[in-house]
C-alpha positions in Angstrom: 14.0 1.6 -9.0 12.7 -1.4 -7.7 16.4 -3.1 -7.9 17.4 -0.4 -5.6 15.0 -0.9 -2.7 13.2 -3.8 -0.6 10.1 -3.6 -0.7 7.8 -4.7 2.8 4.4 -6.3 2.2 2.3 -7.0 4.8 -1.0 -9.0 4.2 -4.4 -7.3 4.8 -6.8 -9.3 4.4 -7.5 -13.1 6.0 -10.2 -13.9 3.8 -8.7 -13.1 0.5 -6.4 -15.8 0.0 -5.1 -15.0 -3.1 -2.2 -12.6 -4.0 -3.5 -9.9 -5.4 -3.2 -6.2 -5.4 -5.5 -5.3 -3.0 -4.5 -8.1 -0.8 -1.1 -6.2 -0.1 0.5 -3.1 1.3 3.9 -1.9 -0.2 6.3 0.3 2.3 9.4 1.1 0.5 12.6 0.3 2.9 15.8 0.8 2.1 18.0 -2.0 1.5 20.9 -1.1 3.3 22.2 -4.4 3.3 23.0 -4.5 -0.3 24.3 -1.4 -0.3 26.7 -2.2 2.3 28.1 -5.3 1.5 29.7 -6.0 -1.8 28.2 -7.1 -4.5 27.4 -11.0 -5.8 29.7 -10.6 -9.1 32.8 -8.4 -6.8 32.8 -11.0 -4.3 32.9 -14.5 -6.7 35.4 -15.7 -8.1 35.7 -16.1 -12.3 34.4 -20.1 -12.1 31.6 -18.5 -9.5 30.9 -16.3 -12.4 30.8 -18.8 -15.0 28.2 -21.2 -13.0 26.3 -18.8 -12.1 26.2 -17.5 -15.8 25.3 -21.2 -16.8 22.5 -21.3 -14.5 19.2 -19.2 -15.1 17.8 -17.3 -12.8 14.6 -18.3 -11.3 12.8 -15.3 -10.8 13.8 -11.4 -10.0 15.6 -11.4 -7.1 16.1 -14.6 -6.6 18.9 -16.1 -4.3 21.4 -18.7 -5.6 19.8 -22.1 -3.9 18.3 -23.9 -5.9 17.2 -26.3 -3.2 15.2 -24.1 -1.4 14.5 -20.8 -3.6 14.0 -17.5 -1.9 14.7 -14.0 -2.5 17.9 -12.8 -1.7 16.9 -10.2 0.4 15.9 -11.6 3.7 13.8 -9.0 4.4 11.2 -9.4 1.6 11.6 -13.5 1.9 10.2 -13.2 5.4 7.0 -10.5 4.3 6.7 -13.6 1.5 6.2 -16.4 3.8 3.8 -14.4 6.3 1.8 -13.4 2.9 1.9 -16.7 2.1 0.3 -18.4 5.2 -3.6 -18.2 3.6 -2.9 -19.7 0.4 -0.6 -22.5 2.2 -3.8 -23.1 5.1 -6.0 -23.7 1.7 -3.5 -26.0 0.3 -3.6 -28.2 3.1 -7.3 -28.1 3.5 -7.2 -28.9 -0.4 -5.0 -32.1 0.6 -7.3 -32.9 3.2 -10.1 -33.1 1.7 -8.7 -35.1 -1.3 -7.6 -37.8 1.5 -10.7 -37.7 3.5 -12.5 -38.5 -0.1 -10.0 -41.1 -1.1 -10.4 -42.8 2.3 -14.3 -42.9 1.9 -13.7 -44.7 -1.1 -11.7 -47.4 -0.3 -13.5 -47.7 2.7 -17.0 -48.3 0.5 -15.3 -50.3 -2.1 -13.5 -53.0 0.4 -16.9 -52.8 2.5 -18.6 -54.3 -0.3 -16.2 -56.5 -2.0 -15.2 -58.1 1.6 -12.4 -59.2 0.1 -9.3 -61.1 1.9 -8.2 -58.6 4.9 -10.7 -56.5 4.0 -11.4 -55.7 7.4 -7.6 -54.5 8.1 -7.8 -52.3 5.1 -10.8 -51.0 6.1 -10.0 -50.0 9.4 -6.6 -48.1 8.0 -9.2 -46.3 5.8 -11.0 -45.1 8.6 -8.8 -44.1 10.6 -7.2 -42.1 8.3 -9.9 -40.1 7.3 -10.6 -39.4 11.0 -7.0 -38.1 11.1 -7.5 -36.1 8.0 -11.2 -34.6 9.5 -9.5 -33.9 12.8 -7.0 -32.0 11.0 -9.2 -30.4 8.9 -11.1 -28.6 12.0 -7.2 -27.9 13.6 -6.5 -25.7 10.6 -9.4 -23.5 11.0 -8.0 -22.1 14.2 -5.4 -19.7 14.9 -2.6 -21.7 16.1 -2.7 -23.5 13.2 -0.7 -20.8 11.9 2.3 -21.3 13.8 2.4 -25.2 12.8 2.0 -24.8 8.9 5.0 -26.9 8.3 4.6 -29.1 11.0 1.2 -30.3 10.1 1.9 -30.9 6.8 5.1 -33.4 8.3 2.5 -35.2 10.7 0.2 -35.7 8.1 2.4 -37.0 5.9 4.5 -39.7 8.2 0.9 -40.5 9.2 -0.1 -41.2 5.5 2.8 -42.9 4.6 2.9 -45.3 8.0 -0.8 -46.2 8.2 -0.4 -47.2 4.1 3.1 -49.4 5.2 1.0 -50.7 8.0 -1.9 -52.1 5.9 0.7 -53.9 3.5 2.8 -55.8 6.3 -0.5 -56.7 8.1 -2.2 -58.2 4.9 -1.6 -61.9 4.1 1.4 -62.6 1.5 -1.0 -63.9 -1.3 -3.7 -61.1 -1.1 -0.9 -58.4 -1.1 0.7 -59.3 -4.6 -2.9 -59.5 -5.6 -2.6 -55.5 -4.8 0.1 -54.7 -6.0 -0.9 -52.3 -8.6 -3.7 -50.8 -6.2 -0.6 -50.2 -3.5 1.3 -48.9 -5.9 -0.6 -46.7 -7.1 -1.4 -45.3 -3.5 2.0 -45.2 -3.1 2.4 -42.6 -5.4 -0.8 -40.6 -5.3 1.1 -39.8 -1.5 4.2 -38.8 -3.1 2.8 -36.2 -5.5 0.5 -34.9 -2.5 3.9 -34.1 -0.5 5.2 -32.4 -3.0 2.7 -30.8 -4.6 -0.6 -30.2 -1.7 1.1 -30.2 1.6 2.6 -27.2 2.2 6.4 -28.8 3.1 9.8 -27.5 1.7 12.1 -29.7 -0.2 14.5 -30.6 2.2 11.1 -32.5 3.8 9.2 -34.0 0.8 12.5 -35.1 -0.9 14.1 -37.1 2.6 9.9 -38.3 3.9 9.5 -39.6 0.0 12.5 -41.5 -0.8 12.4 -43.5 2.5 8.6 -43.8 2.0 9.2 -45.4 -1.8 12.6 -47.5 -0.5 10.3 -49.0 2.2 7.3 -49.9 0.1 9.6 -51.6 -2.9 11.3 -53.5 0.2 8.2 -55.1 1.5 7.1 -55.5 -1.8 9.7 -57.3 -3.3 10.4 -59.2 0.2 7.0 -60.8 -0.1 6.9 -61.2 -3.5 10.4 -63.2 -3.4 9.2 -65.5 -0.5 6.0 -66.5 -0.9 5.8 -66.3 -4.6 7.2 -69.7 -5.9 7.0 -68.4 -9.8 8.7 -65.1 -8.9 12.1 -66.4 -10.4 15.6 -64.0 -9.8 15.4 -62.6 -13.9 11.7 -61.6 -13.1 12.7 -60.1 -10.1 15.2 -57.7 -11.5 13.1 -56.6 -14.5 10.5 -55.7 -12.3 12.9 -53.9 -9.8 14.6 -52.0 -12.5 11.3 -51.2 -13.3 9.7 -49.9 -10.4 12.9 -47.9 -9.6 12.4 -46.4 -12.8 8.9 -45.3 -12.1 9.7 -44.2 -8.6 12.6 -42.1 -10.3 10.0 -40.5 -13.0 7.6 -39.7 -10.1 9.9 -38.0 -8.2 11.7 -35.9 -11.1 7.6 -35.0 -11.8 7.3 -34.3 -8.0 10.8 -32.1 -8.1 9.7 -30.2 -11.0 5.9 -29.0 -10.1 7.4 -28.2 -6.8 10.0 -25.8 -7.9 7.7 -24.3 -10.5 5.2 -23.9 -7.7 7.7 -21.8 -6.1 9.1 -20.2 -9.0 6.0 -18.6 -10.1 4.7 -17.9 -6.7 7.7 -15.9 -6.3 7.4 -14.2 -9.2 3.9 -13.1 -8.9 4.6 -11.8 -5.2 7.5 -9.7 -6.3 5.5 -8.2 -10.0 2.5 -7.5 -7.9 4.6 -6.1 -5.0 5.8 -4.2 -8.1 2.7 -2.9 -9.6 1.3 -1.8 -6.0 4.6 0.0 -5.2 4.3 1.9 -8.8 0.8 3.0 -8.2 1.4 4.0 -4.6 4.3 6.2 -6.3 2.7 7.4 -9.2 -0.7 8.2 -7.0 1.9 9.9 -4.5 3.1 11.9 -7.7 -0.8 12.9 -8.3 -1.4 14.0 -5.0 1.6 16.4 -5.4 0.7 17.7 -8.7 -2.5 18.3 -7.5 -1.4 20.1 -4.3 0.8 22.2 -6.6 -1.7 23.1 -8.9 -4.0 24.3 -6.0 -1.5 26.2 -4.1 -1.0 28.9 -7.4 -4.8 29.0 -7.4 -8.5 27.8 -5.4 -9.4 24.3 -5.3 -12.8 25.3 -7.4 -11.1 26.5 -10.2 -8.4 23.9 -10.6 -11.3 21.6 -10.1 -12.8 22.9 -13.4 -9.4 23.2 -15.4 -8.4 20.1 -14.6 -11.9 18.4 -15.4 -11.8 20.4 -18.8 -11.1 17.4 -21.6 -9.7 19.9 -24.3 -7.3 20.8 -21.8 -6.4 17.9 -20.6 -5.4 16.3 -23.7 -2.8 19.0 -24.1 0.7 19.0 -22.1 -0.5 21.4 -19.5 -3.2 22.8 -18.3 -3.0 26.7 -18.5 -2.0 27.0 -22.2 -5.5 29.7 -22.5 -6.0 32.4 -21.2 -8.6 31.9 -18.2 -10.7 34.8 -16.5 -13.8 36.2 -15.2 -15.7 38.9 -14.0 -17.6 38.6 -10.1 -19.5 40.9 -8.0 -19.5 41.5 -5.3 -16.3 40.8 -3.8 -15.0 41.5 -0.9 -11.2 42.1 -0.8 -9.2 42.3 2.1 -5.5 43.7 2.4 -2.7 43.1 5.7 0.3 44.7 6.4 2.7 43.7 9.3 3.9 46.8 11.5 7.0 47.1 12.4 8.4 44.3 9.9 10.7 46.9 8.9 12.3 47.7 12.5 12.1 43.6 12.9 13.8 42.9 9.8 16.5 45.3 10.7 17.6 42.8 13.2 17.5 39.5 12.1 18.9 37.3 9.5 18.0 35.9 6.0 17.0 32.5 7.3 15.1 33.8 10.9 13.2 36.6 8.9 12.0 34.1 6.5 11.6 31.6 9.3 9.1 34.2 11.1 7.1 34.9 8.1 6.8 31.3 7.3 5.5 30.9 10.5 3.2 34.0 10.6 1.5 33.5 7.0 1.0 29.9 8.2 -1.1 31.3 10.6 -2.9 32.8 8.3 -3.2 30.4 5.7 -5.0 28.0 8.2 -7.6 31.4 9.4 -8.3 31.5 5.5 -9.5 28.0 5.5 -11.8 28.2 8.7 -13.2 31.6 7.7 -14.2 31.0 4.2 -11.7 33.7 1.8 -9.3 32.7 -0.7 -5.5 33.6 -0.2 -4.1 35.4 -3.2 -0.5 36.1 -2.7 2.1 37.8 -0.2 3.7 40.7 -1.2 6.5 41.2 1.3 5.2 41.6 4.5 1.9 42.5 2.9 -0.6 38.8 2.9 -4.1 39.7 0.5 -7.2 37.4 0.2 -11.1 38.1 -1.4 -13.9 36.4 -0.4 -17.1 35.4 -3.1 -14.3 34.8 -5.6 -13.9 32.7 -7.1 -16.9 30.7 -5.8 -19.7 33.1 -4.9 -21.0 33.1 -1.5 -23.7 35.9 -0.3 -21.8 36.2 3.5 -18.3 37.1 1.4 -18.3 40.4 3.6 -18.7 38.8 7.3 -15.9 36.4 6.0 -13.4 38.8 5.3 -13.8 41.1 8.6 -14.3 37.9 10.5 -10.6 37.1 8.9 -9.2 40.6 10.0 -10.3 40.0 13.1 -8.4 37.0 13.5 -5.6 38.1 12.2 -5.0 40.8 14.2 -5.4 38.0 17.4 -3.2 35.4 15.2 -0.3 38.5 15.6 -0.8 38.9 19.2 -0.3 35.3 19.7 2.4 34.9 17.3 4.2 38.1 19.2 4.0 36.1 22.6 5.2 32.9 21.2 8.2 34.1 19.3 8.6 36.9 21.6 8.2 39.7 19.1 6.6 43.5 18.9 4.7 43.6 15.8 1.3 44.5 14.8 -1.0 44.3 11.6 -2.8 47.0 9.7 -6.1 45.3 7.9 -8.0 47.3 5.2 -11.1 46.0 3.4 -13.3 46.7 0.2 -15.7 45.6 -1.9 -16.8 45.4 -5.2 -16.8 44.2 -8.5 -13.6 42.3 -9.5 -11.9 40.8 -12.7 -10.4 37.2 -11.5 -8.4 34.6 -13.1 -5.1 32.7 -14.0 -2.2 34.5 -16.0 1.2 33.5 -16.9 3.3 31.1 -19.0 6.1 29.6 -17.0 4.9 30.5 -13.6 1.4 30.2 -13.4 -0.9 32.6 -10.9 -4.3 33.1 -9.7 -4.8 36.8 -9.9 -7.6 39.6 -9.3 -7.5 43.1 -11.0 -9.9 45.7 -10.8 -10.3 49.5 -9.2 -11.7 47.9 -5.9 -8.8 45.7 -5.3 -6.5 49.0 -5.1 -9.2 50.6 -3.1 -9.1 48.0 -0.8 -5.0 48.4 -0.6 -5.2 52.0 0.1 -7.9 51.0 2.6 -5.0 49.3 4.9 -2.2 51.7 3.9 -5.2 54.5 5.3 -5.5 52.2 8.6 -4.2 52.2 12.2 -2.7 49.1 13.7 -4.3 46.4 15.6 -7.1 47.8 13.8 -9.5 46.6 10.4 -10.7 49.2 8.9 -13.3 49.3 6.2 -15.1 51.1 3.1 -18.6 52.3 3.7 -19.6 49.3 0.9 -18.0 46.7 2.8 -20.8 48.1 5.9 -23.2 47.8 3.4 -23.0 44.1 3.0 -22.7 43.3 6.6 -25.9 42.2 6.8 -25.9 41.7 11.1 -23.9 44.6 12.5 -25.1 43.7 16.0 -21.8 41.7 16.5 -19.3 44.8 15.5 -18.8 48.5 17.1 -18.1 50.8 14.0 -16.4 54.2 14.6 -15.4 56.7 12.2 -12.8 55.4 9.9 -11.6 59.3 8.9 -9.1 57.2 6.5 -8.6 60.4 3.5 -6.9 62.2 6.5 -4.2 59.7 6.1 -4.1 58.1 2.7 -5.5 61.3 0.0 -6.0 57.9 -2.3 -9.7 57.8 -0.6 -11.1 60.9 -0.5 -14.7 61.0 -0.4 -15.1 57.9 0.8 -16.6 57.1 4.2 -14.9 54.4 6.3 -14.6 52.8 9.8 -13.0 50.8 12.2 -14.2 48.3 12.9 -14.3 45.9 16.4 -16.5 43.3 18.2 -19.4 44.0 20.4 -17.8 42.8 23.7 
């Protein structure tokens, strides 16, 4: 998966300068660029093959330079760097702090051992750790940002100069005095290129090796001249010597700095990883759960799914599951002249139409409080006070067959259509819950749920008509005009039952 596809990270948050997961955001791209162009093994040749089989790989994804390692997707490389800017700000503030400390100390201890040119080396002291504080407050504002690299390089010429300065100024006999204090400032500022300031190794490498070559120059030039017991044997011991240590601190310098980059690599892509797999896999929950309520209410699946029994097994409706509730109101619709449409259209527009009309209705069961059970055809059924209870359950459903009937008339002008729908409502006690084994339904069974369908097939379009208990539970009937239903004279289903049409008050 992850081999497959680039994945884009942007950073969130300034102040967490760590990479972590909640400091990124994974937007899966595709990598069209590898897919496109050939391959790394197709395009080598077999001594290609066999170096680059010699050579580990640095981390996943990793491109073949050594020198400078990045991913070999520029894509990801470039979200890297830009997630990389806050941790590279603190590295430099790390750096210059650790300078602006060292150069307090030399400047106490010459201050107060006032030794020869004490005054030269105290001045170089303080000036650099004026540079260092000055660009300590320059990194602290936003265009820092832009000049990451370049402050690092200033800062580091400046370092290395003022530190060159202070040994050609000094007198000849104080400086081999110092050599083991120069040296070792020498390389406390190699190891802070390449490790502190944030520089890339065509930089350090280049900046260090001059810096080294021009110290050991001046060293050995004074040491030569004005040292009368500094004999030629002694002089190439001690340059073999230093070349050696130079040499070792530089190897030290290459590796930290590759494995620096090496692991930060590697932790960018696993964690870029991680976040992308738990975006999926909460992606995958979101689904399941959207599955699981659209075959039955949100309430129920809440409890089913919250059951621990259950959810130790492999799914979640291996029992049987129902209840009994009353009242209920149940509330039937039929489309009129679906038949006569359907005549006319095809497969794909007919299913098109419905799609859109049951839509419609989907959204008017949402705002008026009922609970869609299925579509039968073009027949769409709902109850309301099931499975949650609610004492209104009545209003709710009429409220719903009132809107569908103006959902029709503007689904008629928008798709240019003549239909109409026949709504019939009931209520009364009900049997509810989820049956099946492969395909799993919510379901409600019970004498008043077939009333309630013979209670549309008995009504007129454009038209809700209701049982005389649905009118009992209407509890403000200010709102509504009810006629005389008359429905046994066309359904024999409901004889001796009193019903009515229903409308609003206008």
């Amino acid at each position: 998966m992850a081999s497959e596809k680039d994945m884009k990270v942007s950073y969130q948050s300034q102040k967490n300068t760590n990479i972590t997961e909640d400091s990124i955001e994974v937007e899966v791209i595709q990598d069209k660029k590898r897919e496109s162009q050939p391959s790394i093994s197709e395009g080598m040749s077999s001594e290609g093959k066999s170096s680059m089989f010699r050579c580990p790989k640095l981390f996943e994804r990793a491109s073949q330079r050594w020198l400078n390692p990045t991913f070999d997707s520029k894509e990801i490389e470039e979200q890297y760097q830009r997630l990389l800017i806050p941790e590279l700000k603190n590295r430099f503030r790390y750096a210059l702090q650790y300078t602006i400390l060292m150069s307090f100390i030399w400047v106490v201890y010459n201050g107060s051992i006032q030794q020869s040119d004490w005054v030269v080396l105290l001045t170089s002291s303080l000036v650099v750790c004026v540079i260092a504080i000055g660009f300590l407050l320059y990194s602290r504002s936003e265009h820092y940002k832009s000049h990451v690299i370049l402050s690092s390089v200033i800062m580091s010429l400046l370092l290395c100069t003022l530190t060159l300065v202070s040994i050609i100024v000094c007198k000849p006999d104080s400086f081999i005095t110092r050599s083991i204090s120069t040296f070792a400032m020498c390389l406390e500022i190699i190891l802070m290129m390449y490790t502190v300031l944030p520089m890339p190794l065509y930089i350090c490498a280049p900046v260090g090796f001059i810096f080294s070559f021009v110290y050991e120059f001046f060293f050995f030039y004074y040491s030569y001249k004005f040292d009368g017991n500094y004999t030629q044997t002694k002089f190439v011991k001690e340059l073999f010597a230093k070349l050696f240590l130079h040499l070792c601190i530089h190897l030290i310098g290459f590796h930290i700095f590759f494995m620096t980059q090496v692991r930060s690599h590697s932790t960018f892509w696993k964690i870029a990883q991680a976040t992308l797999t738990r975006h999926e896999l909460e992606v995958e929950k979101q689904n399941t759960e959207k599955m699981i309520h659209s075959v039955m209410p949100k309430y129920l699946a809440g409890e089913i799914m919250g059951e621990e029994e259950i959810r130790k097994k492999h799914t979640a409706f291996s029992e049987f599951f129902m209840m009994r509730m009353e009242p209920v109101s149940i509330l039937f619709a039929d489309i009129v002249g679906f038949t006569r449409m359907s005549g006319k259209k095809t497969a794909d527009v007919l299913v098109d139409l419905l799609n859109d009309l049951f839509g419609r209705f989907d959204k008017l069961c949402e705002v008026h409080g009922c609970e869609k059970i299925c579509t039968l055809g073009d027949c769409y059924y709902c109850v309301s006070g099931c499975p949650e209870r609610r004492e209104d359950h009545a209003k709710c459903c009429v409220e719903m067959g009132l809107a569908m009937i103006d959902a029709i008339k503007d689904f008629c002008r928008d798709r240019n259509e003549d239909v109409d729908m026949r709504v019939g409502i009931h209520t009364g006690m009900v049997l509810c819950g989820i049956i099946g084994k492969k395909r799993f339904k919510f379901d409600v069974w019970s004498d008043s749920v077939s009333t309630a369908n013979q209670m549309e097939g008995a009504g007129k379009k454009g038209m809700v008509h209701i049982s005389a208990k649905t009118a009992e539970y209407l509890k403000d009937l200010s709102q509504y005009e009810l006629t005389d239903g008359d429905g046994d004279t066309r359904n024999k289903g409901i004889l001796g039952r009193n019903s009515y049409f229903l409308y609003y008050v206008l």
